[in-house]
Each structure stands twice: as structure tokens, then as C-alpha cells.
Backbone as a ProteinNet text record, in pm:
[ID]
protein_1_A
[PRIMARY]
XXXXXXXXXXXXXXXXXXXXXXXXXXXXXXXXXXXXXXXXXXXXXXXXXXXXXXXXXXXXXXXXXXXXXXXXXXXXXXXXXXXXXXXXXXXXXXXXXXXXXXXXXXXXXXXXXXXXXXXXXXXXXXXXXXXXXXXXXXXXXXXXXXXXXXXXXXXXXXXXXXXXXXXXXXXXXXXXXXXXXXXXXXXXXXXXXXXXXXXXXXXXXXXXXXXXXXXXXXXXXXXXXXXX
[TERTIARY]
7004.1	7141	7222	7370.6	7381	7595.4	7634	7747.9	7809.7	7904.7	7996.9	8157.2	8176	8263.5	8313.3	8259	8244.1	8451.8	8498.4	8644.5	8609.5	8633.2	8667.3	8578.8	8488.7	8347.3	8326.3	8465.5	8433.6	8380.7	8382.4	8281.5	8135.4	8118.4	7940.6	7903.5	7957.3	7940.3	7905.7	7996	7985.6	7876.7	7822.7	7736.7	7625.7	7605.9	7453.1	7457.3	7524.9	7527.9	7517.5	7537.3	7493	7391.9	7321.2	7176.9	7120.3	7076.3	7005.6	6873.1	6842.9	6698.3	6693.5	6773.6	6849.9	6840.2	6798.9	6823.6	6942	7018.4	7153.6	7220	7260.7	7287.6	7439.7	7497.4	7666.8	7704	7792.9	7818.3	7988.4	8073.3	8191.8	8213.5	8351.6	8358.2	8436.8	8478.5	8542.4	8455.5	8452.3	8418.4	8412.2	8570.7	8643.1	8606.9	8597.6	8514.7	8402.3	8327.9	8205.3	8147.1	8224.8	8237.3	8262.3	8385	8419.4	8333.7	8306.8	8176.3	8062.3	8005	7874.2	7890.8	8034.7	8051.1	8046.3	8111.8	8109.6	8002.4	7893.1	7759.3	7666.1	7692.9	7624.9	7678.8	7846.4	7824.3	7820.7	7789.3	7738.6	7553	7514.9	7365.1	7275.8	7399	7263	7180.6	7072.6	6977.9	6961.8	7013.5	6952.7	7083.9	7143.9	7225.8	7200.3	7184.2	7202.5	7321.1	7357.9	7514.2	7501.8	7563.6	7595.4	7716.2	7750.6	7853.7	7802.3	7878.7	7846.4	7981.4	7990.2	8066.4	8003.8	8094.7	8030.3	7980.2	8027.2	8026.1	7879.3	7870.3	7717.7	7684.9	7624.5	7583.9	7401	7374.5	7253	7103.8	7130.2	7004.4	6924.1	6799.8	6733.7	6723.1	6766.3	6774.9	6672	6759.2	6681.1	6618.4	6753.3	6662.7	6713.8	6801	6878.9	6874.5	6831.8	6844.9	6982.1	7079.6	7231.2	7301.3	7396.1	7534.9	7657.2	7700.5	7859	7943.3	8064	8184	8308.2	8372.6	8497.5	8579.9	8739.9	8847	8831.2	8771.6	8691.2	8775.9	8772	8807	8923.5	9019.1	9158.9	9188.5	9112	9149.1	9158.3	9045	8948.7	9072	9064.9	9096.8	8993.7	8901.3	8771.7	8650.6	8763.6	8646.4	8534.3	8548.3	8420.4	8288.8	8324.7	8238.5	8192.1	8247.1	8193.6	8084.6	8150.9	8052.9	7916.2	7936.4	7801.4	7735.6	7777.9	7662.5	7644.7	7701.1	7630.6	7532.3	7580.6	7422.9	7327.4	7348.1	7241.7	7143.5	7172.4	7096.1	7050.1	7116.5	6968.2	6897.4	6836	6667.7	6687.1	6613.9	6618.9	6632.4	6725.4	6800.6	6868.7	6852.6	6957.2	7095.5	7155.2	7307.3	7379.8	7543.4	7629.9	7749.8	7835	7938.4	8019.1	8174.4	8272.7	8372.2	8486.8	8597.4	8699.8	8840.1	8943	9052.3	9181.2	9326.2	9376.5	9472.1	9599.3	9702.6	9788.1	9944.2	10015.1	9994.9	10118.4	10044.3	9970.5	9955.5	9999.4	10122.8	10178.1	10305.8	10333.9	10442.8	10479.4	10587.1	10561.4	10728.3	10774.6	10935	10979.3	11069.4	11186.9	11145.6	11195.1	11205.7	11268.3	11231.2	11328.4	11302.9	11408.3	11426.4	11396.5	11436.3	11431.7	11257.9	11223.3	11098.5	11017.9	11024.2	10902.1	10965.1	11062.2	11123.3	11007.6	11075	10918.5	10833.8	10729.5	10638.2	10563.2	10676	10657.2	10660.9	10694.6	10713.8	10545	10491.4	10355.9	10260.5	10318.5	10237.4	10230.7	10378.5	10379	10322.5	10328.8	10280.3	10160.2	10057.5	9928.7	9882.7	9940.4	9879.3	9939	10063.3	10137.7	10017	9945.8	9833.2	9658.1	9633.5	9564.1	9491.4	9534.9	9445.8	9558	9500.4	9529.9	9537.7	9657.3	9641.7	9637.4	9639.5	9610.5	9519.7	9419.7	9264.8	9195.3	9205.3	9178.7	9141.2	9249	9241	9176	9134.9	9019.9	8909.3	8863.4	8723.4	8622.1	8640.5	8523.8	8532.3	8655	8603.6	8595.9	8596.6	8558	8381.8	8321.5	8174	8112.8	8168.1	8119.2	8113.9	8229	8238.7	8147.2	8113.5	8007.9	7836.7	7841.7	7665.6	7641.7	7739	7644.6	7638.1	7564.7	7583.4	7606.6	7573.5	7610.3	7744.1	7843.7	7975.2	8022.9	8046.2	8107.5	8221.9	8324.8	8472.5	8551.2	8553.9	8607.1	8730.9	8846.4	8969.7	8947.5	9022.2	9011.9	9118.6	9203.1	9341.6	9384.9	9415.6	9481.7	9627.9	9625	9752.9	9749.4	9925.3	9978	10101.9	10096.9	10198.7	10201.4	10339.6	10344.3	10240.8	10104.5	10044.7	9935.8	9925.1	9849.8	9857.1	9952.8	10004.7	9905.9	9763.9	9651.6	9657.7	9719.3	9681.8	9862.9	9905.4	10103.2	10085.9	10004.9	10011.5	9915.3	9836.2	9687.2	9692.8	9710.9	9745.6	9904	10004	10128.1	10144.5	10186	10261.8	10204.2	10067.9	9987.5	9918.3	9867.1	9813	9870.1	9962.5	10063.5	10165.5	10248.9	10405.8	10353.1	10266.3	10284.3	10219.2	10157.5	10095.4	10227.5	10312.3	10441.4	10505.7	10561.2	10597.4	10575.6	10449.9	10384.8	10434.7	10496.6	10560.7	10657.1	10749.2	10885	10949.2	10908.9	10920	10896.6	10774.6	10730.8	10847.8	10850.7	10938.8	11055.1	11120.3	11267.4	11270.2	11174.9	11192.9	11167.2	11063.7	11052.3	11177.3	11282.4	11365.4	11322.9	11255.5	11201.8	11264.7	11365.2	11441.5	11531.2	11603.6	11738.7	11690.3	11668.1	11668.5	11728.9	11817.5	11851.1	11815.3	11748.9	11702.4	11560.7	11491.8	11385.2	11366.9	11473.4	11455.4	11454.4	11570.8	11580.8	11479.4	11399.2	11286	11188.7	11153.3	11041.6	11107.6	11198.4	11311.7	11275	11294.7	11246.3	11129.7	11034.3	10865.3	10845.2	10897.8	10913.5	10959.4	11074.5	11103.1	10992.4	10901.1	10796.1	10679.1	10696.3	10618.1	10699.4	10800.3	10870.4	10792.7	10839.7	10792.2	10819.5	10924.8	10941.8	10867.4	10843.5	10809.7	10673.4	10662.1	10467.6	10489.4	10332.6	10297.6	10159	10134.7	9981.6	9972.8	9875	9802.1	9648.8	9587.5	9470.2	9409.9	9304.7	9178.6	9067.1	9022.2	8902.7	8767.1	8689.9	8545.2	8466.8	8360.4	8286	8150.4	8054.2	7905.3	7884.6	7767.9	7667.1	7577.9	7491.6	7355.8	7312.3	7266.7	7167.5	7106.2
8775.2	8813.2	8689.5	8705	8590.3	8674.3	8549.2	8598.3	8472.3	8508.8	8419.3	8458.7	8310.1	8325.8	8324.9	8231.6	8253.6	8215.2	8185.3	8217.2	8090.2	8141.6	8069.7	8090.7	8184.9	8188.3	8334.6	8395.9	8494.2	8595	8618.9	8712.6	8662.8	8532.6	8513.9	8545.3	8511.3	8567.4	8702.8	8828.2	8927.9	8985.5	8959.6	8968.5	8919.1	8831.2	8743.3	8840.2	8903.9	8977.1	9121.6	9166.3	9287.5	9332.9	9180.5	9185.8	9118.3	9109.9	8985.5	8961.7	9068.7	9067.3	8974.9	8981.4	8955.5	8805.9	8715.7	8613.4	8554.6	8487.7	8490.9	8358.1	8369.6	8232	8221.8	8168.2	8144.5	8065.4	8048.3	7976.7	7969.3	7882.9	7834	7738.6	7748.7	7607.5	7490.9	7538.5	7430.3	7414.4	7291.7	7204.6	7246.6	7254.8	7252.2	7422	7491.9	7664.6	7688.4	7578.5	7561	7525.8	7436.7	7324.7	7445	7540.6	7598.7	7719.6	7784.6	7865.9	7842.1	7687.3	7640.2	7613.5	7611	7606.1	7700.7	7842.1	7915.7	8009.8	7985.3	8017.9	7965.3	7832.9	7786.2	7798.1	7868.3	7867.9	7950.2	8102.2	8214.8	8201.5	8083.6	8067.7	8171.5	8179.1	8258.3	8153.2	8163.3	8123.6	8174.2	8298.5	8372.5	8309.6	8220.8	8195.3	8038.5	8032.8	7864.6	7874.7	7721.3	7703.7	7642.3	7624.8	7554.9	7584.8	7438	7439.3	7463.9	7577.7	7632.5	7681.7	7694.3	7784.2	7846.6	8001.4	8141.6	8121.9	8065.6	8047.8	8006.9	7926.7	7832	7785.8	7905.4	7893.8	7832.7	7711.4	7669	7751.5	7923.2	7931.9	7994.6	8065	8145.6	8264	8277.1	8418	8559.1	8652.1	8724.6	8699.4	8623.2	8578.1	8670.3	8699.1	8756.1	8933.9	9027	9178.5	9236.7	9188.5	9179.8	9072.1	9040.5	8977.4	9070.8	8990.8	9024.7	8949.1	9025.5	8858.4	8982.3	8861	8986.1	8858.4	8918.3	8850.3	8728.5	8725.6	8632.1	8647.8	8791.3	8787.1	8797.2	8781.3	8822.4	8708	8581.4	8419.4	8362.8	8452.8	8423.3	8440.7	8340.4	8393.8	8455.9	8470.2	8539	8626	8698.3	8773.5	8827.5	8896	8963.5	8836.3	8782.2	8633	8574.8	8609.5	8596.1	8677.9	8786.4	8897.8	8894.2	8890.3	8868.4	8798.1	8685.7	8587.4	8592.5	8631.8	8695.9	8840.2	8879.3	9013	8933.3	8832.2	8755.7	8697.2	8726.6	8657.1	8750.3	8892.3	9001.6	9035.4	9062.6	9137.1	9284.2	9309.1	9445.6	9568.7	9645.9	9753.4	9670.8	9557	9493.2	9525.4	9521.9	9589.9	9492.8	9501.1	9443.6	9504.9	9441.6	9470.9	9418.8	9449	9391.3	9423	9333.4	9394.8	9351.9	9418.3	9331.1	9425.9	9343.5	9435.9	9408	9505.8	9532.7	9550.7	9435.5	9419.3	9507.4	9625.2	9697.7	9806.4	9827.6	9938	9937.3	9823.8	9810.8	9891	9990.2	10066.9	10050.1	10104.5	10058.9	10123.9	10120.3	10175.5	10109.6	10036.7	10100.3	10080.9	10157.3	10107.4	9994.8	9870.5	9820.8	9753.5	9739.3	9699.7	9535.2	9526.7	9328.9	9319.4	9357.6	9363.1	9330.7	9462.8	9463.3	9319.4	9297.7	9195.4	9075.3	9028.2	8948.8	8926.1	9051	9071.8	9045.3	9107.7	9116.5	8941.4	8881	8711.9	8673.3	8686	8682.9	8718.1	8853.9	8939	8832.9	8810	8700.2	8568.2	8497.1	8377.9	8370.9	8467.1	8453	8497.9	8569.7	8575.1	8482.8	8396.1	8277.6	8170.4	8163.1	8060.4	8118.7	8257.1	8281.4	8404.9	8425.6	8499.3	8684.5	8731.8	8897.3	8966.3	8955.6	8995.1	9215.5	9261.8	9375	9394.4	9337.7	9376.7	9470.5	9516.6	9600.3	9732.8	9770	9922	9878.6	9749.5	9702	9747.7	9742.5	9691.8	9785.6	9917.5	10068	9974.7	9970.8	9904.6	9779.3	9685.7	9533.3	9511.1	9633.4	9586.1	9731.8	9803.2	9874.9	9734.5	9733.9	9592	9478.8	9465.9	9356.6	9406.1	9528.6	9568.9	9628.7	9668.1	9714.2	9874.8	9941.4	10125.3	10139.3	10271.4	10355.7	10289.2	10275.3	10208.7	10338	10253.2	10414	10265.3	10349.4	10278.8	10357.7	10283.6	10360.5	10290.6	10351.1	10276.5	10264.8	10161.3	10141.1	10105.9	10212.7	10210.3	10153.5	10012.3	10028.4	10054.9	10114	10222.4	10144.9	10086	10015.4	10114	10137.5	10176.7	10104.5	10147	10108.6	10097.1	10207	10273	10148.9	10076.3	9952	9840.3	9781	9589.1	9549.8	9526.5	9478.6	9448	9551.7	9558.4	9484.5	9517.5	9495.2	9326	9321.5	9130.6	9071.1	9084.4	9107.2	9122.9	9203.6	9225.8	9219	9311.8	9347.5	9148.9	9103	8979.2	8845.6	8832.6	8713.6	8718.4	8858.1	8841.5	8871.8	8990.5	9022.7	8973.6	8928.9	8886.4	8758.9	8702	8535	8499.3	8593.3	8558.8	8566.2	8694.4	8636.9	8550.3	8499.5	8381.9	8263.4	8245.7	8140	8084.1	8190.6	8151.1	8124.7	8126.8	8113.4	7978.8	7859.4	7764.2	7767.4	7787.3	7802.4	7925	8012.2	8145.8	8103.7	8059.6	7990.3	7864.4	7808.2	7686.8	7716.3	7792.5	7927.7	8008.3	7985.5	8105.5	8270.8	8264.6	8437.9	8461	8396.8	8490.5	8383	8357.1	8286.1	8329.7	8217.5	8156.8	8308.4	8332.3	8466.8	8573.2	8619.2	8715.4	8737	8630	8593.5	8673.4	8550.5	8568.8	8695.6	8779	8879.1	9026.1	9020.3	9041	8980.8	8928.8	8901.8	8935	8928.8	8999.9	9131.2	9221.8	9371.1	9400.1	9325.9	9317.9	9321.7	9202	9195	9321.6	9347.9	9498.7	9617	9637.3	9734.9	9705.3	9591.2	9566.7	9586.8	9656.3	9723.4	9839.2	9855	9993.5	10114.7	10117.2	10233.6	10208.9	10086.1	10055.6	10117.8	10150.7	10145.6	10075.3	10045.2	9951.9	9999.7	10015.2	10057.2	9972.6	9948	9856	9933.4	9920.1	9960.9	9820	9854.8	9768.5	9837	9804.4	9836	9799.7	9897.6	9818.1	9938.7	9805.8	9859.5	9861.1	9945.1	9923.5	9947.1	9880.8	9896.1	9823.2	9901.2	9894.8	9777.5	9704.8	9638.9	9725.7
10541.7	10510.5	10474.1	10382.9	10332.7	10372.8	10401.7	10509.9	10394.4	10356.9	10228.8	10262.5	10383.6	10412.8	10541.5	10610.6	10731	10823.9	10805.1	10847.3	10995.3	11097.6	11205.4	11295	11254.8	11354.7	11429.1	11428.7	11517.7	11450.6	11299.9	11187.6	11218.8	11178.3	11273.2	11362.1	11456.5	11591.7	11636	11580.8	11547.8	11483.1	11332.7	11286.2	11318.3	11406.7	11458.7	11558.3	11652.4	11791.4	11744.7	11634.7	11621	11506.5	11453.1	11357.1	11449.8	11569.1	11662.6	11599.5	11529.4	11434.8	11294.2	11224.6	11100.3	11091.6	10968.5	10968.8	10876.9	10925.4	10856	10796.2	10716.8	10588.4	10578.7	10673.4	10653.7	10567	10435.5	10393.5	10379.9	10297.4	10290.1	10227.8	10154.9	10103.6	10150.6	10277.7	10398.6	10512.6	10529.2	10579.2	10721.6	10731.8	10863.3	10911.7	10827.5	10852.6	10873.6	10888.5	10898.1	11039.3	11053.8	11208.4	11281.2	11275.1	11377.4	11385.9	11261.4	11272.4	11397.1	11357.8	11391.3	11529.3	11593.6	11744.2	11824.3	11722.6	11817.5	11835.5	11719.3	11750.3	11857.8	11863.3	11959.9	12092.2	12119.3	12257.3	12285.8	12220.7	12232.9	12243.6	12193.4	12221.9	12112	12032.3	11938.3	11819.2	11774.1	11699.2	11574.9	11524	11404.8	11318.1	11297.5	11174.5	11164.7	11070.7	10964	10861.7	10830.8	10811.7	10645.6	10581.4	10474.6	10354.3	10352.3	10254.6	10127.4	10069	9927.4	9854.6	9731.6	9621.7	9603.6	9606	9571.5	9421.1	9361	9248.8	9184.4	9263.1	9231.8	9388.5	9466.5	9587.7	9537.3	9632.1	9638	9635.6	9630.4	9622.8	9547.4	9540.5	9439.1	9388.5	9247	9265.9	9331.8	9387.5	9452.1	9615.2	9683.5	9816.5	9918.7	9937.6	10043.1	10011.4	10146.1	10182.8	10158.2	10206.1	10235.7	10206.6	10133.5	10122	10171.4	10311.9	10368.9	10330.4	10283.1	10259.3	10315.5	10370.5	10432.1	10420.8	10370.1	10339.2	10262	10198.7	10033.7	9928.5	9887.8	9711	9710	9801.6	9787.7	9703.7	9813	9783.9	9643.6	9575	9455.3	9286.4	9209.2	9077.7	8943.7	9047.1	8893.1	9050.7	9079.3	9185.1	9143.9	9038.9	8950.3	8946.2	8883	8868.5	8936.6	9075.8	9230.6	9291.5	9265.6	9293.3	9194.3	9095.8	8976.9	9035.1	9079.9	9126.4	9258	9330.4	9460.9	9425.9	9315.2	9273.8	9242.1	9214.3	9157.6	9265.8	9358	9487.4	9562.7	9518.9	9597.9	9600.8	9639.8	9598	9540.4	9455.3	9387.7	9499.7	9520.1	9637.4	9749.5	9704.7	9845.5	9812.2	9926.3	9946.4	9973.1	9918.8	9946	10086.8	10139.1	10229.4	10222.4	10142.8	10127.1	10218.5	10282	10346.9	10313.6	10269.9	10196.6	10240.9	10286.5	10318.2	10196.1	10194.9	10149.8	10145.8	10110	10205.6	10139.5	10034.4	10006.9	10094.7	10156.8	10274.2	10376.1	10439.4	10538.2	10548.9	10662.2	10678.8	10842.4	10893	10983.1	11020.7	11115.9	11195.9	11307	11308.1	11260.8	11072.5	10967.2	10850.4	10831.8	10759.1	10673.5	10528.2	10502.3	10321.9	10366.9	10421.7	10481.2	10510.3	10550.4	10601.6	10474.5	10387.2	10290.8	10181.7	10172.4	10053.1	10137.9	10272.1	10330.6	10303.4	10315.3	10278.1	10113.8	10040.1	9917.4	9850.4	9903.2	9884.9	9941.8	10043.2	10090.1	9940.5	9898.1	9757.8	9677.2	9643.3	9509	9514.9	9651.3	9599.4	9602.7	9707.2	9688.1	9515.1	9469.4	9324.8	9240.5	9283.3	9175.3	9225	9350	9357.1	9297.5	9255.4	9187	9276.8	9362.8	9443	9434.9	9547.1	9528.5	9634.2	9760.2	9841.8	9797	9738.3	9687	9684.2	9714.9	9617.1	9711.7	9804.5	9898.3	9800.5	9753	9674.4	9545.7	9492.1	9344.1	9414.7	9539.4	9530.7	9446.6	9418.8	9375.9	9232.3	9164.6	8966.7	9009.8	9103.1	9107	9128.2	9189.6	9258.6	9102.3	9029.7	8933.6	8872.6	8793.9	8665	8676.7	8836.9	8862	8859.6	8807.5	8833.8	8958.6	9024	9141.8	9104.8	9167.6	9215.2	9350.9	9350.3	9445.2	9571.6	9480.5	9550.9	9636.9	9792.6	9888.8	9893.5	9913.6	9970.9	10086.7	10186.4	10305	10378.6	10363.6	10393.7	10573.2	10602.7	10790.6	10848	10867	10909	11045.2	11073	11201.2	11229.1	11281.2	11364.1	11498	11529.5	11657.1	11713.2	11806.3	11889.8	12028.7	12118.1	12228.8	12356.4	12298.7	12410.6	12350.5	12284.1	12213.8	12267.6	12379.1	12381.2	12367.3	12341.6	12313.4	12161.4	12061.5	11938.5	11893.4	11945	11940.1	11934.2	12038.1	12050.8	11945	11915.8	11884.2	11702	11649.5	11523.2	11475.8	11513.5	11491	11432.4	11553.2	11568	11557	11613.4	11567.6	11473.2	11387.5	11232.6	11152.8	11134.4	11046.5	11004.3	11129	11120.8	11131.7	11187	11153.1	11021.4	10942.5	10842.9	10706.5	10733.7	10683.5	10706.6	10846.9	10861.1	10811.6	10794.4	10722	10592.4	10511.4	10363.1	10354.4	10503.6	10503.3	10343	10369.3	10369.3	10180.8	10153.4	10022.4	9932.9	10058	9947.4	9879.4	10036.3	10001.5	9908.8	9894.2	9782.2	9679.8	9670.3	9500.7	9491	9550.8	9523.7	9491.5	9607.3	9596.6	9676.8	9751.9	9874.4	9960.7	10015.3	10064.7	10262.6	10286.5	10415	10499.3	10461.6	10597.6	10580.4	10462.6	10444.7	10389.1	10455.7	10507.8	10704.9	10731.5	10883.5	10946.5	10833	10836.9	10850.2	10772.2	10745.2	10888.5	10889.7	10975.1	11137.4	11169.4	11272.3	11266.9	11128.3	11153.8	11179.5	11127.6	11154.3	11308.9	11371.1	11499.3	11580	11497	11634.7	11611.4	11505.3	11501.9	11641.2	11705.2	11814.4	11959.2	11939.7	12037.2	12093.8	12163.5	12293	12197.5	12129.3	12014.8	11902.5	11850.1	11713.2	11651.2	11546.6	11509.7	11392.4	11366.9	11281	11201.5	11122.2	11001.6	10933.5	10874.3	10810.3	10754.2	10604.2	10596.6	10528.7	10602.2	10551.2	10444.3	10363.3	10282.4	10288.5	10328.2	10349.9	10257.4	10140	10057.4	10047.9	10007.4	10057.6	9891.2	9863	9726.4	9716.8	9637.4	9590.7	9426.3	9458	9370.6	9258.8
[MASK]
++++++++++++++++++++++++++++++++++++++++++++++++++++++++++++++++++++++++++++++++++++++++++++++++++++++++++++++++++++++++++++++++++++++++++++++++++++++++++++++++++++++++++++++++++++++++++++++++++++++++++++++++++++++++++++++++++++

């Protein structure tokens, strides 16, 4: 199996603990995603994954080697995802399968409503595609893995739903992956003039009260399966 994309380790981890059979090929093109990968494999003590720095693009190996290619939260990043994917077909074996997973930030809804909120958000939208990437691509993936050669594409949306009866998921997703992942652009938005310092704060303030005892919060994820 060939895992493109390994993030911070806890996707390896995951995937080595539930292929314990499976031999597994992490790759990345940071350095520093790699290191933390390769730690937290080893202090889980598992054995079935090997590490290396690669571009999807022109990954080091032969065509036709790998059963499975997983990449989860990859192509959002990407400005020629197709071209990515091609050449990851290019490395399966004839019926080997792919597994894609990708969100989509215009699937976020959430209450109390607000207009402040999504303008937020919508600054997150723009600059990841003013830097080349697609936080949308969640709802591409069925014509992104067709256009690339694959078949038998299934696409299955994966909704998480937060409420009060959640503080696991409230703390957990709501506020440390969502709202700080808006937060994050504060700085960039306001100097692009996509939005004025208080109505920014503004915004990420309403995000925040959806992790109230009243609040809910949705979000869908996209996960895609196909055939070689």
C-alpha cells in the first residue's frame, strides 16, 4: 500500500493498526511530516510502514508496484490534482484500488446562523485557491478520479454532526480543527483586503458560539474508492 501524504502521523498510525498485514509506503514532501510520522509509528511499535520523501508528482517508484494508494487531505493542497492522481494510477497494479478523502468548506452550516461567520470562512475559500489549491474539492472527487482513468468510482459523503451531547467532538473538531483553521488566515485575509480586522473577529466569535451547549455544528467530508 502506498499512503501519499502522511500529515502528522496519526493517518499512519491508523492505517498500519488496521492493515497490521499490509505493507505500507508513506510518503510526503515535508520533511518535518515525515519525522513526525516516523515517531509516532515507532512508539506505537508498529513495523509494517517504511517512510520516504517523495513528490506525488514524480514519486520514486515503478510502475505498477503498489495494491492500494490512500491519500487523504492531499488534493485540496494541489494545483494540477488530476496530474497527481494520473501518476499515482500509474503505480498500481492492474485492479488495484484507490482511497481518496477530501472536505469541503462550503459544506459547513452550523447555529446559531451567521453572515459573519461564513464571510470568515469564505476568506479561508479564497486564499487557499489564490495559493493554488481547492479547499472545495471534496464534491470534484467522482469527475477528478473519472478524468484521471480510474472506474468503478463510489463517492460517499461523511458527515460530522456536533452538538452539546458531543464535548468530545465540540472540543475536538468544532474549535481546534475548524475554527482554528479559520483563525489561521486572520492575518493574511486582512492584509489581502478580503475583510477588515472586526469583521473577521467577528466571524470567528460566531463560529465559537456554535460550540455552545445550544450551538450545532456540520461539516461533510468526502471519501472516494476506485478501480484501476
Amino acid at each position: 500500500m502506498l499512503e501519499a501524504g502522511c500529515g502528522v502521523g496519526a493517518q499512519t498510525v491508523t492505517l498500519a493498526v488496521r492493515s497490521p498485514h499490509a505493507r505500507i509506503m508513506s510518503i510526503d514532501v515535508s520533511e518535518a511530516s515525515l519525522a513526525q510520522a516516523e515517531q509516532a509509528v515507532r512508539e506505537r511499535g508498529l513495523t509494517n510502514v517504511r517512510f520516504a520523501r517523495a513528490d506525488l508528482l514524480n514519486a520514486p517508484f515503478a510502475p505498477e508496484t503498489f495494491d492500494h494508494v490512500f491519500i487523504c487531505f492531499v488534493l485540496e493542497h494541489l494545483a494540477r490534482p488530476v496530474d497527481a492522481l494520473v501518476a499515482l494510477r500509474q503505480l498500481l497494479k492492474p485492479g488495484g484500488t484507490m482511497t481518496v478523502i477530501e472536505g469541503d468548506h462550503g459544506s459547513a452550516y452550523f447555529s446559531p446562523r451567521s453572515s459573519a461567520a461564513q464571510d470568515a470562512i469564505a476568506c479561508l475559500v479564497r486564499l487557499q485557491a489564490d495559493a493554488g489549491g481547492d479547499s472545495l474539492i471534496g464534491r470534484e472527487l467522482y469527475p477528478l478520479l473519472r478524468r484521471s482513468g480510474f472506474e468503478d468510482v463510489r463517492v460517499s459523503p461523511r458527515v460530522v454532526y456536533v452538538d452539546g451531547s458531543r464535548p468530545e467532538m465540540i472540543e475536538g473538531f468544532t474549535l481546534r480543527t475548524f475554527t482554528a483553521m479559520v483563525e489561521g488566515v486572520r492575518e493574511p485575509a486582512i492584509a489581502e483586503g478580503l475583510i477588515d480586522a472586526d469583521d473577521f473577529d467577528r466571524g470567528v466569535a460566531a463560529l465559537k458560539r456554535t460550540a455552545s451547549e445550544t450551538g450545532t455544528f456540520c461539516y461533510t467530508f468526502f471519501k472516494a474508492v476506485a478501480t484501476k
